[in-house]
N, CA and C of each residue as an Amber inpcrd file, in Angstrom:
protein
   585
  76.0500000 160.6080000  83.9030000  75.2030000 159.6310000  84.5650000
  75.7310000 159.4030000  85.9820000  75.1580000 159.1900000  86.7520000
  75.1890000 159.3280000  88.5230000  74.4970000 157.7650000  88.6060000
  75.2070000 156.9980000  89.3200000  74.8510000 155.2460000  89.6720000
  74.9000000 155.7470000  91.5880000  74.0410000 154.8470000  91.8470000
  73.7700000 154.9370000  93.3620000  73.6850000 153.2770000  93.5870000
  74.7720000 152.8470000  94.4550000  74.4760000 151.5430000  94.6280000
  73.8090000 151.3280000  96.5890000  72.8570000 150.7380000  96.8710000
  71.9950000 150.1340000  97.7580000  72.2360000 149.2380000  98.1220000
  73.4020000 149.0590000  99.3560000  73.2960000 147.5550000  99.7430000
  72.8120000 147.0230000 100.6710000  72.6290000 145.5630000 100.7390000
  71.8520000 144.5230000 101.4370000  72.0130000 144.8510000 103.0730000
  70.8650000 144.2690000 103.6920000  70.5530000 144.5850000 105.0760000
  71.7730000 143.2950000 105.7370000  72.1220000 144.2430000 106.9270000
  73.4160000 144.2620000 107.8830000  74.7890000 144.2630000 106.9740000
  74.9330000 145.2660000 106.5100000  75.9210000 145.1310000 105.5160000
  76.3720000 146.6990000 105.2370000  77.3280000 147.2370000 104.2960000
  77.5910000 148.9000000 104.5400000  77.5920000 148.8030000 102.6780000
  78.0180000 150.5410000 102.9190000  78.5760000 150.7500000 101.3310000
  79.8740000 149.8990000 100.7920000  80.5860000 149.2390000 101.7070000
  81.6000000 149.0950000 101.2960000  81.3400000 147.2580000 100.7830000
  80.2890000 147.2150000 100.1370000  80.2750000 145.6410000 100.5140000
  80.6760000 145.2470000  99.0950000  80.8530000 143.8810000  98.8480000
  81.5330000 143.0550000  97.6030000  81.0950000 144.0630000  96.7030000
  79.9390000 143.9910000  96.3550000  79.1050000 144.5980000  94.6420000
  79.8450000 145.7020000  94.9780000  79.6670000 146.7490000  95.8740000
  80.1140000 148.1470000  95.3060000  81.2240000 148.1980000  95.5140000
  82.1840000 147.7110000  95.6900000  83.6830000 147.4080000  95.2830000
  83.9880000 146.8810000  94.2180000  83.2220000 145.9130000  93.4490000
  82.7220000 145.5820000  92.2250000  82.6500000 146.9660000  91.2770000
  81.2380000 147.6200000  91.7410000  80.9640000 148.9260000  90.5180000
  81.9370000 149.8710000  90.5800000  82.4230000 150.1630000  91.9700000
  83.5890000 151.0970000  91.7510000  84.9140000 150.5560000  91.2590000
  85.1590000 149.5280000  91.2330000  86.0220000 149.1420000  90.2330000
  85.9720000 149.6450000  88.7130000  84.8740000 148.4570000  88.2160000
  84.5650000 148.4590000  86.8440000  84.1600000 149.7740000  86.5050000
  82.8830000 150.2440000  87.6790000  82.7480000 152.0050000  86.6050000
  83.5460000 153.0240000  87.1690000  84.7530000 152.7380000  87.3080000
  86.0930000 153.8920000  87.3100000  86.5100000 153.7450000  85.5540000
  86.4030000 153.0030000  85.2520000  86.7040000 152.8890000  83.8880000
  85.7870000 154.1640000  82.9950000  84.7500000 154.6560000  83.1320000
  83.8070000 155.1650000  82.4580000  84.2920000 156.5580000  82.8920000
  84.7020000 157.6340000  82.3140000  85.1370000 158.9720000  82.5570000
  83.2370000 159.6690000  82.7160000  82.3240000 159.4120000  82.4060000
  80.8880000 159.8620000  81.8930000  80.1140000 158.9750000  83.3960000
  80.4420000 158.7790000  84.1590000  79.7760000 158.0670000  85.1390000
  80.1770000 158.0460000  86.8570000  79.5020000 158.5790000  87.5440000
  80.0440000 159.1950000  88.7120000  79.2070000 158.1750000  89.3730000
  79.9910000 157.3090000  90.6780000  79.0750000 156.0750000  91.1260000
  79.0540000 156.7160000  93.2740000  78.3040000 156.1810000  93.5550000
  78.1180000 156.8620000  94.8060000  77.7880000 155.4600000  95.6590000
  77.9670000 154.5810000  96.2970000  77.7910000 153.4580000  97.0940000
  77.6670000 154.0270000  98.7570000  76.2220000 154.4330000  99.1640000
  76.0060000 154.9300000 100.1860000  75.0510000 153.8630000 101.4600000
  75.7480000 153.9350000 103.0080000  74.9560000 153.6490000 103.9880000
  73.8680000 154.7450000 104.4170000  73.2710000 153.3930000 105.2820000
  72.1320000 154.2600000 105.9590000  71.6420000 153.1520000 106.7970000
  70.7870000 153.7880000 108.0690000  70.7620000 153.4480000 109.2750000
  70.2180000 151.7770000 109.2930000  70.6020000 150.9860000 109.7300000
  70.6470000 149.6040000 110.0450000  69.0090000 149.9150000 111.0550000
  68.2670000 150.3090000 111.4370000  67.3660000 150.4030000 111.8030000
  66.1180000 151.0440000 110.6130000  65.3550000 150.1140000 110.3930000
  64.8670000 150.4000000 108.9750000  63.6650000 151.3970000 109.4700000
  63.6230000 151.7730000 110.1540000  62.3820000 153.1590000 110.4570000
  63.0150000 154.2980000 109.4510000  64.3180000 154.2370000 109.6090000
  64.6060000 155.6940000 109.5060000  65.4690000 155.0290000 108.1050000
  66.2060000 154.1630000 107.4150000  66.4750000 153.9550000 106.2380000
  65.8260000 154.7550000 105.2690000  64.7230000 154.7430000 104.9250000
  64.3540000 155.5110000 103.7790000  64.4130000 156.4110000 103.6400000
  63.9600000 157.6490000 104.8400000  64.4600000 159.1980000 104.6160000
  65.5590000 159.6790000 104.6210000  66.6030000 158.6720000 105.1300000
  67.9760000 158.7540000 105.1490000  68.3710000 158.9780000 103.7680000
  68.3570000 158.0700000 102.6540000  68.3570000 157.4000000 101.9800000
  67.5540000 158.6480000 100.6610000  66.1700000 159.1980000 100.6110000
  65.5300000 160.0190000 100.9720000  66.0790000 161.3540000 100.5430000
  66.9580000 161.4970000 101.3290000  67.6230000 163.1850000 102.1710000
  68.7630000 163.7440000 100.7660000  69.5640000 161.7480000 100.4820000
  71.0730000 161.9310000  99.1090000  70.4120000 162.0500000  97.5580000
  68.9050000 161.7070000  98.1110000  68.4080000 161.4560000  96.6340000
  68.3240000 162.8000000  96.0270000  67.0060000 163.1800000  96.8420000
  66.7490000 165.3870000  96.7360000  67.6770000 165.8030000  96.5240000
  68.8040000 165.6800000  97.3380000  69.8840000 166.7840000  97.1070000
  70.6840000 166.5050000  95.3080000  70.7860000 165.0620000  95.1830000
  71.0830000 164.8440000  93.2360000  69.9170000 165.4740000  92.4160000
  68.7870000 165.5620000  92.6340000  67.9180000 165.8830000  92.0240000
  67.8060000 167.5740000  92.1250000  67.8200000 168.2450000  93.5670000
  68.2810000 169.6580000  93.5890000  69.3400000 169.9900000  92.8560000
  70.0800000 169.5800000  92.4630000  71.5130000 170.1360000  92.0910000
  70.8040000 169.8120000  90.3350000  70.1640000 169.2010000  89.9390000
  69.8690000 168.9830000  88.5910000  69.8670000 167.3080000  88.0260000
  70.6220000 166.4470000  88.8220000  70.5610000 165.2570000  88.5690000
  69.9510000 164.0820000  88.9620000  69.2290000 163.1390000  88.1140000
  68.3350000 162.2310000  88.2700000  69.2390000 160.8610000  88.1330000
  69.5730000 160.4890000  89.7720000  70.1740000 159.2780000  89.7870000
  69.6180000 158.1630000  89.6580000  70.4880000 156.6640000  89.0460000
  69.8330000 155.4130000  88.8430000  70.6600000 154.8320000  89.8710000
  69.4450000 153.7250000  90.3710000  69.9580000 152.9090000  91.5670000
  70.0970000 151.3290000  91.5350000  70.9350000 150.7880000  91.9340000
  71.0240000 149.8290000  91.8710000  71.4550000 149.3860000  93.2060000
  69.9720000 147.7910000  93.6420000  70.3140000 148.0810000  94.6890000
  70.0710000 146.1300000  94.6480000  70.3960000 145.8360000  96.3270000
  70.8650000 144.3150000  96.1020000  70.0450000 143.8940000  97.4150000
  69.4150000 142.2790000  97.4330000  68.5290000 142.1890000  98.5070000
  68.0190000 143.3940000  98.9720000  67.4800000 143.4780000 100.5830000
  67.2990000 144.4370000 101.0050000  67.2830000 145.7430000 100.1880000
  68.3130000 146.2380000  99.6070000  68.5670000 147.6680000  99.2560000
  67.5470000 147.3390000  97.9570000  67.0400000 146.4780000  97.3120000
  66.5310000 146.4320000  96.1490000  65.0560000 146.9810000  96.5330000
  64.6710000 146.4680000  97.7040000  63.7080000 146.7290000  98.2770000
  63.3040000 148.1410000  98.4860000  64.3940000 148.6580000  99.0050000
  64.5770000 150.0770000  99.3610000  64.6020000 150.9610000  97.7960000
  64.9870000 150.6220000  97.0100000  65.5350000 151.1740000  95.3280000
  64.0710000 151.1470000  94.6830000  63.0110000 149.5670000  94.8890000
  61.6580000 150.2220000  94.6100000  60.7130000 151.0140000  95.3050000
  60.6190000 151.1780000  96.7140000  60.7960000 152.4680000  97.6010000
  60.7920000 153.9260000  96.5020000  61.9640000 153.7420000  96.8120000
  62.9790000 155.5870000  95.7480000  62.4730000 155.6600000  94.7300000
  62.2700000 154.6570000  93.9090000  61.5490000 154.5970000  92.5300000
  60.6530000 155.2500000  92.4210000  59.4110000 154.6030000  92.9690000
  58.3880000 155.0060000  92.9730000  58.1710000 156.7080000  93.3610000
  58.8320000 156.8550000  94.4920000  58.4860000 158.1380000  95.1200000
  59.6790000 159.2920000  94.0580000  60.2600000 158.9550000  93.4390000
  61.6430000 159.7330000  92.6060000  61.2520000 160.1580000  91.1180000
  60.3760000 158.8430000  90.8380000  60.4760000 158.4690000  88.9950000
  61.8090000 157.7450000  88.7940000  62.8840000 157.0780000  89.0520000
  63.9860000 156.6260000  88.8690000  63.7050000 155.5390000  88.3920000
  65.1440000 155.2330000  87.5990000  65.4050000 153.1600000  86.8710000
  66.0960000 152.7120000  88.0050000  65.6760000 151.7100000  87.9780000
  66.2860000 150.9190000  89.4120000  66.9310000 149.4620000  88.5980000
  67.7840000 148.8540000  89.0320000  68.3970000 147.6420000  88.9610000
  68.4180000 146.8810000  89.9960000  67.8140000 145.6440000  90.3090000
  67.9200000 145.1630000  91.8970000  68.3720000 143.7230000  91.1860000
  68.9120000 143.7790000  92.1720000  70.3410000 142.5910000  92.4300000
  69.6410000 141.3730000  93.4850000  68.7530000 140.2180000  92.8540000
  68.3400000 139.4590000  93.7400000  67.4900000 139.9540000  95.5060000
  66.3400000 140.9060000  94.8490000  65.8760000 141.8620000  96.0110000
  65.0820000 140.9900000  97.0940000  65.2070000 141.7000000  97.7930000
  64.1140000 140.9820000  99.3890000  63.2430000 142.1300000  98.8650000
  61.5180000 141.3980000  98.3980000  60.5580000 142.0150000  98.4060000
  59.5240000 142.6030000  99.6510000  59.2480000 141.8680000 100.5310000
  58.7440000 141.9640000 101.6860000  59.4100000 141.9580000 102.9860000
  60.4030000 142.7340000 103.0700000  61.5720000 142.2240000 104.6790000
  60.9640000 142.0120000 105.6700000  59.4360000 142.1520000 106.1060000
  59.3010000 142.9210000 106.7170000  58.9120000 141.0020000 107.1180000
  58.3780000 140.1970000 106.3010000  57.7390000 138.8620000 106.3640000
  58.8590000 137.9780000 106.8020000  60.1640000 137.9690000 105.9910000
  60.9520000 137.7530000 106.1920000  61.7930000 138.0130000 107.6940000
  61.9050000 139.1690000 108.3630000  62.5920000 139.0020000 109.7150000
  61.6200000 139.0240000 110.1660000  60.3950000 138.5660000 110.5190000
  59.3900000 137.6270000 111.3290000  59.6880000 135.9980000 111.2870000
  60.0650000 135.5300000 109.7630000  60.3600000 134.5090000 109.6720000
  61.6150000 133.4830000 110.2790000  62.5660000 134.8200000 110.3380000
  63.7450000 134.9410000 111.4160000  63.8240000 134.9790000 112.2870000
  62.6520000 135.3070000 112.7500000  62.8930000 135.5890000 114.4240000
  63.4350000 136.6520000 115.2070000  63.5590000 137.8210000 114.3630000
  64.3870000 138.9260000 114.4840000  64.3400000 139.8240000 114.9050000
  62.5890000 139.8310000 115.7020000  62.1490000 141.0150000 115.9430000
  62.4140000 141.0730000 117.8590000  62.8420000 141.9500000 118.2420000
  63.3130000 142.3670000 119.8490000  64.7700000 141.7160000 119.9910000
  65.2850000 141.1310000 118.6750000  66.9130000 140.8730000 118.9260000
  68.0660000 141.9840000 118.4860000  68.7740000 141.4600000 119.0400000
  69.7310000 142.2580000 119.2760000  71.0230000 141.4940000 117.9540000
  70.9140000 142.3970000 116.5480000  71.7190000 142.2180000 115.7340000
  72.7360000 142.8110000 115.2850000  74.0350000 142.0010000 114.9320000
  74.8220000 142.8680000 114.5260000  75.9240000 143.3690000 113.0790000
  75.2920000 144.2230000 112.6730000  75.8140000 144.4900000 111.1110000
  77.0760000 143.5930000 110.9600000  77.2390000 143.1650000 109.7250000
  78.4440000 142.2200000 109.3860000  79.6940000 142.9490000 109.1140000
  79.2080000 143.9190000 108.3760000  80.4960000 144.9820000 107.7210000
  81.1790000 145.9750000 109.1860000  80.3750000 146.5510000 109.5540000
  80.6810000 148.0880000 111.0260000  80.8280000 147.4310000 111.8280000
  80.2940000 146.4750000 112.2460000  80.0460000 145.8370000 113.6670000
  79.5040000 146.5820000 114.3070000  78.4570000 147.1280000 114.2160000
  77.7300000 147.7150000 114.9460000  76.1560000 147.0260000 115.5510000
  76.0630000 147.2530000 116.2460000  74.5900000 146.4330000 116.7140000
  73.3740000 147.3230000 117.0980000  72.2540000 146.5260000 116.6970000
  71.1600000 147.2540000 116.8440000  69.8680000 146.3280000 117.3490000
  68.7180000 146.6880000 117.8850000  67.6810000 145.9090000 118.1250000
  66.3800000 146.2910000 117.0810000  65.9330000 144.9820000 116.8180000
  65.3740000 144.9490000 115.8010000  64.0710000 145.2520000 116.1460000
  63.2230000 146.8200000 115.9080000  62.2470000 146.7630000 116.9800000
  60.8960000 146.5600000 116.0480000  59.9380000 146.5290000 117.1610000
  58.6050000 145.5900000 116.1460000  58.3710000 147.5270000 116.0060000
  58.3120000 148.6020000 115.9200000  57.9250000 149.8070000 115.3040000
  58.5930000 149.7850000 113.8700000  59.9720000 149.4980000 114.0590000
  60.3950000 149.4920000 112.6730000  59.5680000 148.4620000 111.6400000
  59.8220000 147.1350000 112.0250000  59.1260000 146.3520000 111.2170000
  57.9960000 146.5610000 110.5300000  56.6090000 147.3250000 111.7540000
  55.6160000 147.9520000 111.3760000  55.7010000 148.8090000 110.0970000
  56.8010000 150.0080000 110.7090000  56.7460000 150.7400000 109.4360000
  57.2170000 150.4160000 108.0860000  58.1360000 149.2190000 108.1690000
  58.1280000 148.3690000 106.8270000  56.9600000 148.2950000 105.9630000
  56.0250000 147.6510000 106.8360000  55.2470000 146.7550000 106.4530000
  54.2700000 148.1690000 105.8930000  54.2570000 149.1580000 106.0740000
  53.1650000 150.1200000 105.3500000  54.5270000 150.5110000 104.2200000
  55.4030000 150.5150000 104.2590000  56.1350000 150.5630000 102.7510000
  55.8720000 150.2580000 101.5630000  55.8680000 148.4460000 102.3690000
  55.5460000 147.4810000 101.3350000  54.1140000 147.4180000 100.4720000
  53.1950000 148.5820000 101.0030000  52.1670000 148.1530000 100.1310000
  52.4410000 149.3380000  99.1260000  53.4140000 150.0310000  98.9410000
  53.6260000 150.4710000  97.6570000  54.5200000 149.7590000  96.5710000
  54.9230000 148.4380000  96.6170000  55.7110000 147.7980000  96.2780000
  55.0400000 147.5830000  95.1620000  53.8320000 147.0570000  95.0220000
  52.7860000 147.0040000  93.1640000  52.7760000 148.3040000  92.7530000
  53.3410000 149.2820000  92.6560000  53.3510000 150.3590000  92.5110000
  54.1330000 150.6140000  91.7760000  55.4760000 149.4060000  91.5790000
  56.5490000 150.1910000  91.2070000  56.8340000 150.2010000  89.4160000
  57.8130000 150.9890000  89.3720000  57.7630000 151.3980000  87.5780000
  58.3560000 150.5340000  86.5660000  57.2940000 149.5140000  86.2390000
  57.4730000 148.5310000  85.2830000  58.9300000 148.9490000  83.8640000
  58.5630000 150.0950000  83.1200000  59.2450000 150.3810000  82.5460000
  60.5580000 150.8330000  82.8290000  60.7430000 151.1570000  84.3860000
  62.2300000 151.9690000  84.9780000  62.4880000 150.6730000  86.0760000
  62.0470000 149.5400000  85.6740000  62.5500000 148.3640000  86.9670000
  63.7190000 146.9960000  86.3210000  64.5140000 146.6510000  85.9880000
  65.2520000 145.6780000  85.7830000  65.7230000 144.6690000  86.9650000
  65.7080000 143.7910000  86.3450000  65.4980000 142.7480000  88.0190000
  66.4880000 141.4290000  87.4950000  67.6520000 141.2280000  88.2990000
  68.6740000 139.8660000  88.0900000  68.1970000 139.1750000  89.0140000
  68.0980000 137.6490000  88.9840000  67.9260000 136.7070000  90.1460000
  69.0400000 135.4250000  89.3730000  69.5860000 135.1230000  90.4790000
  69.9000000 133.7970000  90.3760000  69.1490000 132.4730000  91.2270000
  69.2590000 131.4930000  90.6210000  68.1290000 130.1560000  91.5340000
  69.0900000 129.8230000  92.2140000  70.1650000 130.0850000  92.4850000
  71.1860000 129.3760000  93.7490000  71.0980000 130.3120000  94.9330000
  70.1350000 131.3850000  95.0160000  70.4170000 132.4270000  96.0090000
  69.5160000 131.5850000  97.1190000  70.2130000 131.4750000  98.5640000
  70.1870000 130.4730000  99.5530000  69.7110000 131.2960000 100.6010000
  69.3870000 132.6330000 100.8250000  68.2890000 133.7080000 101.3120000
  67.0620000 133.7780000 100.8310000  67.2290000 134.0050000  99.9040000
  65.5640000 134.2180000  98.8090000  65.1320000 133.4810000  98.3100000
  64.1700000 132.9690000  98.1200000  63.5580000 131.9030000  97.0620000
  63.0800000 133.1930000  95.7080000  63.9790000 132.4110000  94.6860000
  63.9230000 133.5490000  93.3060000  62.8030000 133.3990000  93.1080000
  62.2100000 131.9760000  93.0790000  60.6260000 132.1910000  92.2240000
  59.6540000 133.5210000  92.5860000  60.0550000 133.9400000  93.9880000
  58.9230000 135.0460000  94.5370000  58.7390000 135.7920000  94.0480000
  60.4960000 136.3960000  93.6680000  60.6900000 138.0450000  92.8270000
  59.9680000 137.3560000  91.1870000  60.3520000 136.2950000  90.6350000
  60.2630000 136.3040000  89.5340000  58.4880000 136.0540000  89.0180000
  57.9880000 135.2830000  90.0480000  56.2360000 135.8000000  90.1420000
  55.8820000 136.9270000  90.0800000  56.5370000 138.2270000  91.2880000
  56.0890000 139.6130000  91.3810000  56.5990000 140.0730000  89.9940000
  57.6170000 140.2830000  89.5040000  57.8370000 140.6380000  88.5240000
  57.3550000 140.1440000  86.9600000  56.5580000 139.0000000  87.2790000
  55.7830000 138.5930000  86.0640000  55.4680000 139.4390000  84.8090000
  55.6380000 140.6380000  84.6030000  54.7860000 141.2820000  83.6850000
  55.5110000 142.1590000  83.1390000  57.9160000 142.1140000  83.6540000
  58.5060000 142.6190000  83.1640000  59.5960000 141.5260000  82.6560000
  60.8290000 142.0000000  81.6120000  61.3730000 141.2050000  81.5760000
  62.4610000 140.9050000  82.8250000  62.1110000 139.6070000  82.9070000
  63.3260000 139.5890000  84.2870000  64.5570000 138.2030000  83.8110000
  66.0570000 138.7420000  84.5130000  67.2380000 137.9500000  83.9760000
  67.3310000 136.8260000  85.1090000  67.2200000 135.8110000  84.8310000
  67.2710000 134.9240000  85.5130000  68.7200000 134.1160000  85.1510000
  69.2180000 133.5060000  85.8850000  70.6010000 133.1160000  85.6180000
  70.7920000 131.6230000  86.7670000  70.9360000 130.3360000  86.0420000
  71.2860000 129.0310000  86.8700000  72.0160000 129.0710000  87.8400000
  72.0080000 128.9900000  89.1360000  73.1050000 128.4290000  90.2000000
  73.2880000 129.9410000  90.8090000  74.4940000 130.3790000  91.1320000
  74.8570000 131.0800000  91.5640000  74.5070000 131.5700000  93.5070000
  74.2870000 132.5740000  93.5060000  74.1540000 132.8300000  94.7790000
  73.4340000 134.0360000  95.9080000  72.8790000 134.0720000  97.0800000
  72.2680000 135.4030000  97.2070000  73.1750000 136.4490000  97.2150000
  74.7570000 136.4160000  96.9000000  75.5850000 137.4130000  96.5630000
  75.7800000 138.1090000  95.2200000  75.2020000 137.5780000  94.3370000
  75.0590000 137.1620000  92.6190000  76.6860000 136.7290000  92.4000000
  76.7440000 135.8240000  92.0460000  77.8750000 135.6960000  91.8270000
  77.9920000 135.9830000  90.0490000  79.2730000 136.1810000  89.8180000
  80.0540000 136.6340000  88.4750000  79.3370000 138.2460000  88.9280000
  78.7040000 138.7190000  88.7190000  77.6830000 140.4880000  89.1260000
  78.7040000 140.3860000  88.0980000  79.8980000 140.8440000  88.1330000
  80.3000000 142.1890000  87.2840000  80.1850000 141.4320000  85.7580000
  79.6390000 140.6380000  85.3740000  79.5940000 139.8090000  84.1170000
  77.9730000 140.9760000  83.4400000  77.4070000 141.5770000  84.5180000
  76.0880000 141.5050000  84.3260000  76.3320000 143.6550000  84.2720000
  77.3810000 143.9310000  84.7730000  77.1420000 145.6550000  84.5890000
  76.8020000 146.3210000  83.3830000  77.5610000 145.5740000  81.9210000
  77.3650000 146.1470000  80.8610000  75.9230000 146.2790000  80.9010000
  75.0970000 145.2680000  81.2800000  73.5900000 145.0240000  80.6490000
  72.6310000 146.3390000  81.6140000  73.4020000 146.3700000  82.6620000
  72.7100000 147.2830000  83.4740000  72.8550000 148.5500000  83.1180000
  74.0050000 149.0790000  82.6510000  74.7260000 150.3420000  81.9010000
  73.4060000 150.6110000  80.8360000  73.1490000 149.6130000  79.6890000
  72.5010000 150.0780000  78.5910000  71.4470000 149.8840000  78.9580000
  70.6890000 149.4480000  80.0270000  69.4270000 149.0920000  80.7130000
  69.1430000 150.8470000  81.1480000  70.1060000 151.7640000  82.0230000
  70.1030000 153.0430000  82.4180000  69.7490000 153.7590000  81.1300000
  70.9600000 153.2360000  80.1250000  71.3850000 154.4140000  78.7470000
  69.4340000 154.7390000  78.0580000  68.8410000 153.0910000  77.9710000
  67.7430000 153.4820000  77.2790000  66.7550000 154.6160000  77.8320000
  65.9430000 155.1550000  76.8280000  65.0570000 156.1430000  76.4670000
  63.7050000 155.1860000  77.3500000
């Protein structure tokens, strides 16, 4: 089994959660985990993103993703276009509504993890926003979805409306980081394992 973890916008591979999974799934001799960046300018995120998927799937393997805010976003993206199980970790469904709501668009931001900076341009946003209408699209049966109500980015009720029609884990308090996460890998493990 091949785990692909997706993390949250201005942020890298190296962030809390996937220091988290590569912790805990070093333990698993049967599980090869991959925690990959990609371009902080979301035009080009997905084919990036895109480019690591094909090549697991060329070689013979069909990776599961698990991905967190932002990257969750991106993980029903891959889904859809892959066939893949996805796990999203308190996802940003619409980013695209969201850094409008921010104010984010022609600024000049800078990743938390690289320090790297970028301008947030209204083309990218655009091309978000034709993403997002494949977002009802995505694979009810290959989608698992954690939210906590303490997450202070997202309002959970949104995901847990869109997701109405699967089972979704909802969990009191916590945070838009999920806090405890690694309390929650086993469930995601046998969430992958099923048929």
């Amino acid at each position: 089994m091949k785990i692909i973890y997706i993390h949250g916008f201005l942020s890298t591979s190296n962030a809390q959660k996937a220091q988290i999974l590569r912790r805990e799934l070093g333990n698993y001799s049967d599980i090869e985990f991959q925690s990959v960046d990609y371009p902080d300018d979301l035009e080009y995120s997905v084919e990036s993103l895109s480019e690591i998927i094909k090549k697991d799937l060329y070689s013979g393997v069909k990776p599961f993703l698990i991905g967190s805010s932002l990257g969750g976003f991106l993980s029903i993206i891959l889904s859809v276009r892959f066939d893949l199980k996805i796990a999203l970790i308190n996802p940003c469904l619409y980013p695209s509504a969201w850094i409008k709501k921010m104010g984010y668009i022609g600024k000049t931001l800078t990743n938390f993890d690289s320090g790297e900076s970028f301008v947030v341009r209204p083309e990218a946003v655009a091309y978000v926003e034709k993403l997002e209408k494949e977002l009802p699209s995505y694979l009810k049966d290959k989608t698992m979805v954690l939210l906590q109500t303490g997450d202070e980015v997202l309002d959970y009720r949104y995901s847990l409306d869109f997701f109405k029609d699967i089972d979704v884990d909802v969990e009191e308090g916590g945070s838009h980081r999920y806090d405890n996460f690694e309390s929650k890998i086993g469930k995601i493990l046998k969430f992958f394992e099923e048929k």
